[in-house]
C-alpha positions in Angstrom: 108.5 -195.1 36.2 104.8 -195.5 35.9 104.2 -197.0 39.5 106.4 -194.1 40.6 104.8 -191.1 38.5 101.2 -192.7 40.1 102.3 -192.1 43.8 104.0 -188.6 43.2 100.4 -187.7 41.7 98.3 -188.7 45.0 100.5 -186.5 47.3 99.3 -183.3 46.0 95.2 -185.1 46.6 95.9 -185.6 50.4 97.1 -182.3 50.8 94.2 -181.3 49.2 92.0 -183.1 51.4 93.9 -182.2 54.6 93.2 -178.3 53.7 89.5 -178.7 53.3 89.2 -181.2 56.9 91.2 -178.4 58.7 89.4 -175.5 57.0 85.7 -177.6 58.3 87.1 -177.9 61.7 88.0 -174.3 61.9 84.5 -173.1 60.7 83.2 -175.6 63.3 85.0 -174.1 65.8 84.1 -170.9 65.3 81.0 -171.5 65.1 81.4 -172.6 68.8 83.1 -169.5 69.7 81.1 -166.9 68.5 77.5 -167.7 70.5 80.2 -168.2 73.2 81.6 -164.4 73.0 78.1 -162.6 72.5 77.1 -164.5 75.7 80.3 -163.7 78.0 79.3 -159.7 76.6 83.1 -159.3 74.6 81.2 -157.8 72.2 80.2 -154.7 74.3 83.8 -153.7 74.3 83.6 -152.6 70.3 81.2 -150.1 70.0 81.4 -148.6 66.7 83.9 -145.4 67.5 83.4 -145.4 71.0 86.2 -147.3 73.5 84.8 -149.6 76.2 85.1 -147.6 79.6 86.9 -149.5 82.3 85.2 -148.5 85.9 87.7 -149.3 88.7 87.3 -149.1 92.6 88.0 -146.4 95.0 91.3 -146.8 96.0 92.1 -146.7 99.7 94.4 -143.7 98.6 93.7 -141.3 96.4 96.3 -138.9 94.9 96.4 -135.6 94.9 98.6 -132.6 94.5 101.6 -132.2 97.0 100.4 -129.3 98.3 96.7 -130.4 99.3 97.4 -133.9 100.9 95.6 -135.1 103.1 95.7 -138.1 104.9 96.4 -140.0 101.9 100.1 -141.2 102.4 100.6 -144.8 102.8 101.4 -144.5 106.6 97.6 -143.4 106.6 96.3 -147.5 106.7 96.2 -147.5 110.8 93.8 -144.4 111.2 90.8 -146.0 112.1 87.4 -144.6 110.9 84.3 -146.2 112.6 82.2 -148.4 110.3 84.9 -147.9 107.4 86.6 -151.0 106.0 89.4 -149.3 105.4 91.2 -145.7 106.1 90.2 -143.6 103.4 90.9 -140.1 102.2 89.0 -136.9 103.2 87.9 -133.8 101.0 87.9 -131.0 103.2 86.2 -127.2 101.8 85.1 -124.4 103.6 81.3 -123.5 103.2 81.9 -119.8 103.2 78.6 -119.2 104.5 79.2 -115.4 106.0 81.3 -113.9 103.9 81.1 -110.3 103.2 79.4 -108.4 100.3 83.2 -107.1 99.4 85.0 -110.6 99.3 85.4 -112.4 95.8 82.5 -114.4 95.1 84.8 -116.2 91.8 85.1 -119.1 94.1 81.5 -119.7 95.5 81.0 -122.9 93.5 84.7 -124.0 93.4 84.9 -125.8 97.1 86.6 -128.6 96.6 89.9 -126.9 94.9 92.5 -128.8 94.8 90.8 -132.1 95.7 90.1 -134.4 93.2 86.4 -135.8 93.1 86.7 -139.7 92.5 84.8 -140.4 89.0 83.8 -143.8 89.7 82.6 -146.1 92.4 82.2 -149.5 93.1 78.5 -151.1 92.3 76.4 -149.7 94.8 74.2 -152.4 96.5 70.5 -151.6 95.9 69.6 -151.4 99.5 69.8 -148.3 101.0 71.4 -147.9 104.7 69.7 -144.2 105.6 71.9 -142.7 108.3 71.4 -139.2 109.9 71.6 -136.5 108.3 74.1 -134.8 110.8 77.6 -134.5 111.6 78.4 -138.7 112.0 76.7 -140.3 109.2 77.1 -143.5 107.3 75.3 -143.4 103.6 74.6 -146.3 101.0 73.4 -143.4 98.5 73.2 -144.1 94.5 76.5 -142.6 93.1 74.6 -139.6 92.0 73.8 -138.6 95.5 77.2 -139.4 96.9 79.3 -137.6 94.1 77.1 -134.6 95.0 77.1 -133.9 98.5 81.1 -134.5 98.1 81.2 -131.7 95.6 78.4 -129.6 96.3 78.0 -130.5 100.2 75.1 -128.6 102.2 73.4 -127.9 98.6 72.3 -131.5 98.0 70.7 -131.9 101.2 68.9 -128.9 100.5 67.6 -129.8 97.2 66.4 -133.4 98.4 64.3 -131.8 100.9 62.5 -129.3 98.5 61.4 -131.5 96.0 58.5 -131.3 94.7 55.7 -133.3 93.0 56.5 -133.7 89.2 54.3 -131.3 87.4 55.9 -132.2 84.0 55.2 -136.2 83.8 54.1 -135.6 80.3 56.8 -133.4 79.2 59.3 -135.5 80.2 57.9 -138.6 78.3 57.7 -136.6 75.2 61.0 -135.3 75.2 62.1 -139.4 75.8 60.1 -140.5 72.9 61.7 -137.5 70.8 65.1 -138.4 72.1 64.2 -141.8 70.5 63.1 -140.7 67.3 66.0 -138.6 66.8 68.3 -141.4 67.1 66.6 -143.7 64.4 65.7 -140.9 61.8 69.2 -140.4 60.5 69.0 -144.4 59.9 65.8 -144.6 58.5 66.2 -142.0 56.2 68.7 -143.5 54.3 66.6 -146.4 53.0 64.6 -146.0 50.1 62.0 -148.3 50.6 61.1 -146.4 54.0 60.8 -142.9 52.3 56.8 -142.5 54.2 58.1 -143.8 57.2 61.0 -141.3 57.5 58.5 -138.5 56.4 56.0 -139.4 59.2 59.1 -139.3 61.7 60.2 -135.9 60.3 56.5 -134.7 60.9 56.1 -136.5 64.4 59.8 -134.9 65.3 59.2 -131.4 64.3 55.8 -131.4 66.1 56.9 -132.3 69.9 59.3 -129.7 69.2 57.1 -127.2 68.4 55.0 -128.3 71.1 57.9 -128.6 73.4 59.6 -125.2 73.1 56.3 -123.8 74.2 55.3 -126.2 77.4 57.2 -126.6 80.4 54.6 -128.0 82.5 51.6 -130.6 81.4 49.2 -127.6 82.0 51.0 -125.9 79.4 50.6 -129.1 76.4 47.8 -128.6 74.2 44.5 -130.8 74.8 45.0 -133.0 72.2 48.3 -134.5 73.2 47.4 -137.6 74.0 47.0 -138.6 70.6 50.0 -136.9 69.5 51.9 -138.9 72.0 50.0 -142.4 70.5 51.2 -141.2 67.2 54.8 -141.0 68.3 54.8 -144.4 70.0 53.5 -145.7 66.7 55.9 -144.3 64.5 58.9 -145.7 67.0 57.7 -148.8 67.2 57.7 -149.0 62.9 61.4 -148.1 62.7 62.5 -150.4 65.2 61.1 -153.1 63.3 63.3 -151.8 60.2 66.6 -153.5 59.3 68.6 -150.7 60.5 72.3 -150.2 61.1 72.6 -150.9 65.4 75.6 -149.0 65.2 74.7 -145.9 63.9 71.6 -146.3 65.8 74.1 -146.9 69.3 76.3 -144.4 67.9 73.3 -141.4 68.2 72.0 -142.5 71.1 75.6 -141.7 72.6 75.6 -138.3 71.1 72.5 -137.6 72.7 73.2 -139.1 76.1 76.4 -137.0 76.2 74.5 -133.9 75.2 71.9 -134.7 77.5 74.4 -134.9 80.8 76.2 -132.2 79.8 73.3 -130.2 80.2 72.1 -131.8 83.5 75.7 -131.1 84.5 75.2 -127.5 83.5 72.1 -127.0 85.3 73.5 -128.8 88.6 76.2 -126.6 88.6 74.3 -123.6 88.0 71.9 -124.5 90.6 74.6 -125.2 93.2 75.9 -121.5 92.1 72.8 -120.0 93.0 72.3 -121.8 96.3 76.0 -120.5 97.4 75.2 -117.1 95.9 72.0 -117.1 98.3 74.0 -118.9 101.4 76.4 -115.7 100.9 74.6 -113.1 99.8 72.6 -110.8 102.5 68.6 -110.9 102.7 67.4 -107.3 101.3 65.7 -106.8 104.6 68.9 -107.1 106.5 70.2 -105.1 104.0 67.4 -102.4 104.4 67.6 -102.8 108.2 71.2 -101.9 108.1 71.2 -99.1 105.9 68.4 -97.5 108.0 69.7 -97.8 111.4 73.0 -96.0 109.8 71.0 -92.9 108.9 69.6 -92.8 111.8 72.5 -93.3 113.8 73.7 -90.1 112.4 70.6 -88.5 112.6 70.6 -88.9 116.7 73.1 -86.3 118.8 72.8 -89.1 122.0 75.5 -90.5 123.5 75.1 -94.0 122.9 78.5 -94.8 125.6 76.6 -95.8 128.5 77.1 -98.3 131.6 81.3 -98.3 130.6 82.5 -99.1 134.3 80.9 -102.8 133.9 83.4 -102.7 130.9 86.6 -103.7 132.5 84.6 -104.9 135.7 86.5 -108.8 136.2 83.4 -109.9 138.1 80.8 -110.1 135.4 80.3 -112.7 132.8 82.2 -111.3 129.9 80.8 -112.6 126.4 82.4 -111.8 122.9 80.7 -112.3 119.2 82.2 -111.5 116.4 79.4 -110.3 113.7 78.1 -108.4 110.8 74.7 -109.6 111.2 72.7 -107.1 113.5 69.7 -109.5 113.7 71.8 -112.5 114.6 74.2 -110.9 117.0 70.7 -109.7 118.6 69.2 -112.7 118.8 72.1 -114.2 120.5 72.2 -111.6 123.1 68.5 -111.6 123.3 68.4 -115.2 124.1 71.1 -115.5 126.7 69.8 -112.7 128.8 66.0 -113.7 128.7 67.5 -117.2 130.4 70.0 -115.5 132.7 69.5 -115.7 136.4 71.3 -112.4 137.1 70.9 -110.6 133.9 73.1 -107.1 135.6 76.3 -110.0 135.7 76.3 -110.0 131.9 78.2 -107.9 129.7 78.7 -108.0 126.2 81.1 -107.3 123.0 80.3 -107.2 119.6 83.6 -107.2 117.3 82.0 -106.0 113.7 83.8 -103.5 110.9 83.5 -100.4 109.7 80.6 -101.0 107.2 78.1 -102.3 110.0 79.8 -100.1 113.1 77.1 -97.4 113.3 74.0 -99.2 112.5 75.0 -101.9 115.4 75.7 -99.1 117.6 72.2 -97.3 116.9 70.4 -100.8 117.2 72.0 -102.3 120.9 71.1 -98.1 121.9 67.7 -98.2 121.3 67.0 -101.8 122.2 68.1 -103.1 125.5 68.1 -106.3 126.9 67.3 -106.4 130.8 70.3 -105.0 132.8 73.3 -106.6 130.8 75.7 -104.0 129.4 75.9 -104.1 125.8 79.7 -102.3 123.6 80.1 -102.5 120.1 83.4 -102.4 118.8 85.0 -101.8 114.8 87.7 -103.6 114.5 88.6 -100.9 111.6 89.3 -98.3 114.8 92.9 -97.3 114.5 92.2 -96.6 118.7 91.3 -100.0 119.4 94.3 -102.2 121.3 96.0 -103.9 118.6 95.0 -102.0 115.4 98.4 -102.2 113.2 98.7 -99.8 110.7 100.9 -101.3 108.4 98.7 -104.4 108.2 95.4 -103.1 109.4 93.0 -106.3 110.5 90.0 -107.6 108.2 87.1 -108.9 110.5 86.6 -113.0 109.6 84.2 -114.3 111.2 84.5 -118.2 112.1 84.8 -120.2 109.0 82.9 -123.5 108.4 84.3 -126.9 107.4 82.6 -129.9 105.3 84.5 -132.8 105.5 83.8 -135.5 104.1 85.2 -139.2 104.4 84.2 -141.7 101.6 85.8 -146.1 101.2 83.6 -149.1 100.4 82.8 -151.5 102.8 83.3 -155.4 103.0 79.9 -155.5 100.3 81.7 -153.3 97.8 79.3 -150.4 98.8 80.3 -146.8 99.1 79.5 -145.5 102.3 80.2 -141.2 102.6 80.5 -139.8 106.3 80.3 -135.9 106.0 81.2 -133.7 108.8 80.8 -130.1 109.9 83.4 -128.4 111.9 82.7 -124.3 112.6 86.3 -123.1 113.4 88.7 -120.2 114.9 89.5 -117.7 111.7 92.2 -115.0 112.0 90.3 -112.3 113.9 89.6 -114.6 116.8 93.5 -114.3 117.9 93.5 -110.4 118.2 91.0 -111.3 121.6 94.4 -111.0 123.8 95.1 -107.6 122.6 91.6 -106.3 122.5 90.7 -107.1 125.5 93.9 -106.3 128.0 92.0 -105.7 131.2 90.1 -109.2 130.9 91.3 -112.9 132.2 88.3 -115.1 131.0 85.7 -114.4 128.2 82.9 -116.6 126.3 83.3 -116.6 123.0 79.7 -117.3 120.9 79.0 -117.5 117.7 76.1 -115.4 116.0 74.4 -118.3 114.3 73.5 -119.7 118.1 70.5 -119.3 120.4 70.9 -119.8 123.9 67.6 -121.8 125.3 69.2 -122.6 129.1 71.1 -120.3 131.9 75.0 -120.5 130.6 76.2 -119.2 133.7 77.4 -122.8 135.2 79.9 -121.8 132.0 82.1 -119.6 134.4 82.4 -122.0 137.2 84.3 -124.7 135.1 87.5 -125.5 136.6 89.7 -125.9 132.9 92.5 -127.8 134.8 94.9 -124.8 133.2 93.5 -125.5 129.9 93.6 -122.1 127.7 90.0 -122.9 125.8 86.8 -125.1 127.2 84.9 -126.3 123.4 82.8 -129.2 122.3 85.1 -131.5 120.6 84.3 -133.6 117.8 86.6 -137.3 117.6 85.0 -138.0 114.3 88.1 -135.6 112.8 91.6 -136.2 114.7 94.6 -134.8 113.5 96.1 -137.8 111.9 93.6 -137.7 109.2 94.8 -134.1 108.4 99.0 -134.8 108.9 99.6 -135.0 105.2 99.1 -131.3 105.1 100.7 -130.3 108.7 103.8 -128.3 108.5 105.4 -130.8 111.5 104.9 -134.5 112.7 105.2 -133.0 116.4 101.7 -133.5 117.3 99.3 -136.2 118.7 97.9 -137.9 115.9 94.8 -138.8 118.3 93.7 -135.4 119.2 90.5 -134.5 118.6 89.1 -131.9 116.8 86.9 -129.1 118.2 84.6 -126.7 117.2 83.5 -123.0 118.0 79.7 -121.7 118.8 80.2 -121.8 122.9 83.8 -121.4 123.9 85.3 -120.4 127.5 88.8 -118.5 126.8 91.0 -118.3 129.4 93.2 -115.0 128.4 95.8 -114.7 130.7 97.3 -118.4 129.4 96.6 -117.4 126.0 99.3 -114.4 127.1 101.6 -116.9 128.7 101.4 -119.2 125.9 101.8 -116.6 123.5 99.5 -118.7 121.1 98.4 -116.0 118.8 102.2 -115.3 117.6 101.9 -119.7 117.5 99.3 -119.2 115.2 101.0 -116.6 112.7 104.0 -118.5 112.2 101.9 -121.9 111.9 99.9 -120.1 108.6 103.2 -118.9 107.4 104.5 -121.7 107.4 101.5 -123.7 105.8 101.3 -120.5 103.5 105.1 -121.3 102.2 104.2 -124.9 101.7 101.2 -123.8 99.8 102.9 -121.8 96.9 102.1 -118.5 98.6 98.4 -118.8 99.6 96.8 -120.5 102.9 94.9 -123.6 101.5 91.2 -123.8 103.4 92.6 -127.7 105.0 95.7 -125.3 105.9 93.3 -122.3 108.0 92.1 -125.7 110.0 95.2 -127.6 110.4 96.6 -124.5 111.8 93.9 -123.3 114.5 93.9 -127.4 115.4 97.8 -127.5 116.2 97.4 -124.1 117.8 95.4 -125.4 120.7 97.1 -128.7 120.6 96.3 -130.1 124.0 95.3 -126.7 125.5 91.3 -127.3 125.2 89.1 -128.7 128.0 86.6 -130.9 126.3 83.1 -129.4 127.2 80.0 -131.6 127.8 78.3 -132.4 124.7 75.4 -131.6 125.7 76.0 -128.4 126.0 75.5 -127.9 122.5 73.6 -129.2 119.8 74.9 -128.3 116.7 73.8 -129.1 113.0 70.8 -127.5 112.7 72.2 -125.4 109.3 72.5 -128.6 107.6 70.4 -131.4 109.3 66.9 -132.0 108.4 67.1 -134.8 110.9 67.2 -133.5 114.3 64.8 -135.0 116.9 62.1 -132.4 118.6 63.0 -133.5 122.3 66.5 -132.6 121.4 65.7 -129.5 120.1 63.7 -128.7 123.3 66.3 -129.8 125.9 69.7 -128.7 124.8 70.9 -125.3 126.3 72.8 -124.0 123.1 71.4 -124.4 119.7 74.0 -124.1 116.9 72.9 -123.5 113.5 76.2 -124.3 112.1 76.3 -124.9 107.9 74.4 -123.3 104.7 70.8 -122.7 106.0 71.1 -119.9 108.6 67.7 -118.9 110.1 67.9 -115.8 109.0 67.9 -116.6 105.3 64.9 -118.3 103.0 67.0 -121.6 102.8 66.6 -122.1 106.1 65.2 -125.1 107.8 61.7 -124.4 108.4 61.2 -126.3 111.1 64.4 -124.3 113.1 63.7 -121.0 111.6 61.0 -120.5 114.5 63.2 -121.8 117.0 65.3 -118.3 115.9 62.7 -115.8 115.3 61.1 -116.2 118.2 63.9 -113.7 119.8 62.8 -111.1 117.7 60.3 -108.2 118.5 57.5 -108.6 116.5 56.3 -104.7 117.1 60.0 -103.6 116.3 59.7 -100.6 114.0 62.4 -101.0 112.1 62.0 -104.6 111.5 58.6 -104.2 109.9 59.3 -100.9 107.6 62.1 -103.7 106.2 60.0 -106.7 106.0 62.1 -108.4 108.8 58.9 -110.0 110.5 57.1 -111.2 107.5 
């Protein structure tokens, strides 16, 4: 009984001693682990009250709403984009650059509706592949840069190029040391033992922001903020030696950074508001220049109808722009004729509205322009061919197109190709009606100046072709035929672009393409819940001409040069049509300075009008 009572009394010792050799082991083991997680970074993945955020790649395909897709479906991975790894999806807006003073300006800033903006990117590689500036261009840009010329587009290039030398170096490092000291204040404050400290924080705080609500520029900081600023550094530097909370110090710091990018977020946006508003909005000389001519056009008793018999003469070299802009549609004429060989050949139409009718007529009356014939017509005139009265015709002048491809490369970098396409808008397919007497016009956009002889225009045999244009292969129709109303069409077919374009009418007749066009933006407007998406306004003019334009030489045209700061002088010099397609029209402050001239140069200098309104200066 005793022998057995002994050995029931050890069994509850080795279980004793099991517990504590596992219980050691464990601790050991641990102890192992934990140097182990800090080092693999697990730990960044519990901030206190903040969940890790898990960044993932572009995806080849992104989605977006049925009725905006484009090129996105997964029968999209064959389209082959140049210097792309992969086929990737487009944003397409419209830059709205000429709208009139009477159209809705709600949606100035809003030009990527209905297409998402990816929110994160792959690591960008720190080497940075510049690319031009223009219409084909491959970018290794931070994701700052690339997030904003998707959303914002022309604005970004702008603001790159008028930045200036920091003026504020000081301003900005004080508000980064008070954006420190505001995130360990709240910490040191609560210990006891620090109560001088904290009060020489409080002081140090309140001081930069007295002194910073009253200095934007160094200029503007008192003369003895140096030692201010030594002071700060000071104080910082004694409360991060303090056994604070990291969490709570973490946890401020994010309250901070969030405040601070929603302000820079604020101030992009309202920046990129203001550039559109400016893009849109007329110059107050123009504005001046128009409201003059008006008064004086009622003033005058003249009959401004002269030279009509070259109107409907089929011989001449018939040319059509569509305009509000009296300077522009000026310099346009100006320009051509001055390079003409046989200025008395050229005859020419200027399609504007009601509002701008009467000072255009006074203007192209008092100024003339060698021997070329020059009609203004309103498109508001219930006697002009085609006016409907039931649904009376808005002038729309051609609308402009950012596109803009973005995909990562083999070295996980993002690489952005933008793209500006000037197209066709509604008014463009009343030319038929307008203009029944006429077989063959040359359509030109107000925003180009003619530097060559454009005559070798009419002796291009079009092969039965309807339109001559530049085309552009860096936009083909596959890339839009998630948002085409049909898969009849050749998926291959490049797009094409206005500012010079040959018109054969009587095909246009045969072809009936203007009723083509109508139905195509009914449909599109059906598929689009009852308004005609901007992608929708392109995808229709494209599938209107569908293998009925004659690709023009490219060098006919250089275009760009509202939007690319890059263009090379000798290019400039040689090419016969300069296009000054995008945000920065000539005519405008934001334009390109070194283009502007190229423009104004076509203007009178001694032109009354233009210097009672400033126009010259």
């Amino acid at each position: 009984m005793k022998a057995n009572a002994g050995f029931v009394s050890l069994l509850p010792s080795k279980r004793r001693w099991k517990c504590f050799i596992t219980a050691v082991l464990s601790l050991v083991f641990l102890s192992m682990l934990v140097p182990l997680f800090f080092l693999l970074g697990f730990h960044n993945g519990f901030q206190n009250g903040f969940a890790a955020e898990k960044l993932s790649p572009v995806p080849n395909h992104l989605s977006v709403p049925a009725q905006h897709k484009i090129a996105v479906t997964e029968n999209q991975s064959q389209v082959h984009i140049p210097e792309l790894e992969d086929s990737v999806p487009i944003q397409i807006f419209s830059n709205a650059a000429r709208l009139s003073r009477n159209d809705t300006e709600m949606d100035i800033l809003d030009e990527t509706a209905g297409f998402p903006t990816p929110t994160s990117f792959p690591e960008q590689n720190t080497k940075h592949h510049a690319g031009n500036m223009g219409s084909k261009k491959m970018v290794g840009a931070n994701e700052s840069e690339v997030l904003c010329e998707i959303k914002f587009g022309t604005y970004c290039l702008w603001r790159r190029e008028q930045q200036e030398e920091m003026d504020d170096y000081l301003v900005k490092k004080m508000k980064d040391l008070l954006f420190v000291a505001r995130a360990y204040y709240p910490s040191i404050v609560k210990l006891p033992r620090f109560d001088k400290l904290s009060q020489e924080m409080k002081q140090n705080i309140q001081e930069f922001e007295r002194i910073l609500s009253e200095a934007s520029t160094d200029k503007d900081l008192p003369t003895n903020n140096e030692s201010k600023i030594s002071m700060m550094e000071v104080t910082i530097s004694k409360a991060k030696s303090c056994p604070v909370d990291c969490n709570n110090v973490d946890k401020k710091f994010r309250q901070l950074v969030d405040l601070t990018e929603d302000e820079a977020n604020f101030h992009m946006k309202q920046s990129a508001f203001l550039y559109k508003l400016a893009v849109q909005t007329m110059p107050k000389s123009l504005h001046c220049l128009s409201m003059r001519l008006t008064v004086e056009y009622f003033r005058s008793s003249s009959n401004m109808d002269g030279q009509v018999q070259k109107f409907s003469d089929p011989n001449l070299h018939h040319y059509v722009i569509f305009s509000r802009n009296i300077l522009a549609s000026s310099v346009v004429i100006n320009s051509t004729v001055l390079h003409a060989r046989e200025s008395g050949k050229l005859v020419f139409y200027i399609l504007t509205d009601q509002e701008y009718y009467f000072a255009m007529k006074y203007w192209f009356f008092k100024n003339r322009y060698g021997e070329a014939a020059v009609q203004v017509l309103n498109i508001d005139d219930s006697t002009l061919p085609g006016f409907n009265d039931e649904e009376p015709s808005r002038l729309s002048l051609p609308e402009e197109f950012h596109i803009s491809f973005y995909g990562i490369d083999k070295l996980s970098t993002l690489q952005v190709r933008a793209h500006y396409l000037s197209m066709f808008s509604h008014s463009h397919y009343l030319l038929p009606t307008i203009f029944q007497s006429l077989e063959k016009v040359v359509v030109l956009d107000d925003d180009i100046v003619v530097q060559r002889d454009v005559s070798d225009l009419w002796n291009i045999d079009m092969s039965g072709k309807v339109m001559a244009a530049v085309q552009s292969c860096s936009v083909r129709m596959s890339h839009l035929q998630g948002n085409l109303p049909t898969r009849s069409f050749d998926g291959n077919s490049c797009a094409w672009t206005s500012g010079v374009n040959i018109i054969d009418l009587s095909r246009w007749r045969a072809l009936n393409l203007s009723e083509t066009y109508q139905r195509l933006t009914r449909e599109m407007e059906n598929k689009d819940g009852g308004s005609l998406s901007v992608t929708s306004k392109l995808s229709a003019s494209l599938l209107t001409f569908q293998g009925l334009v004659y690709p023009l030489d490219s060098k006919w045209m250089l275009s760009g040069l509202g939007h690319n700061y890059g263009v090379d002088s000798e290019s400039l010099q040689t090419a016969p049509v300069l296009h000054f397609d995008g945000g920065m029209k000539p005519w405008l402050e934001l334009g390109i300075p070194n283009y502007k001239k190229l423009w104004r140069r076509f203007l009178n200098p001694e032109n009354q009008f233009l210097n009672d309104c400033n126009v010259n200066q």
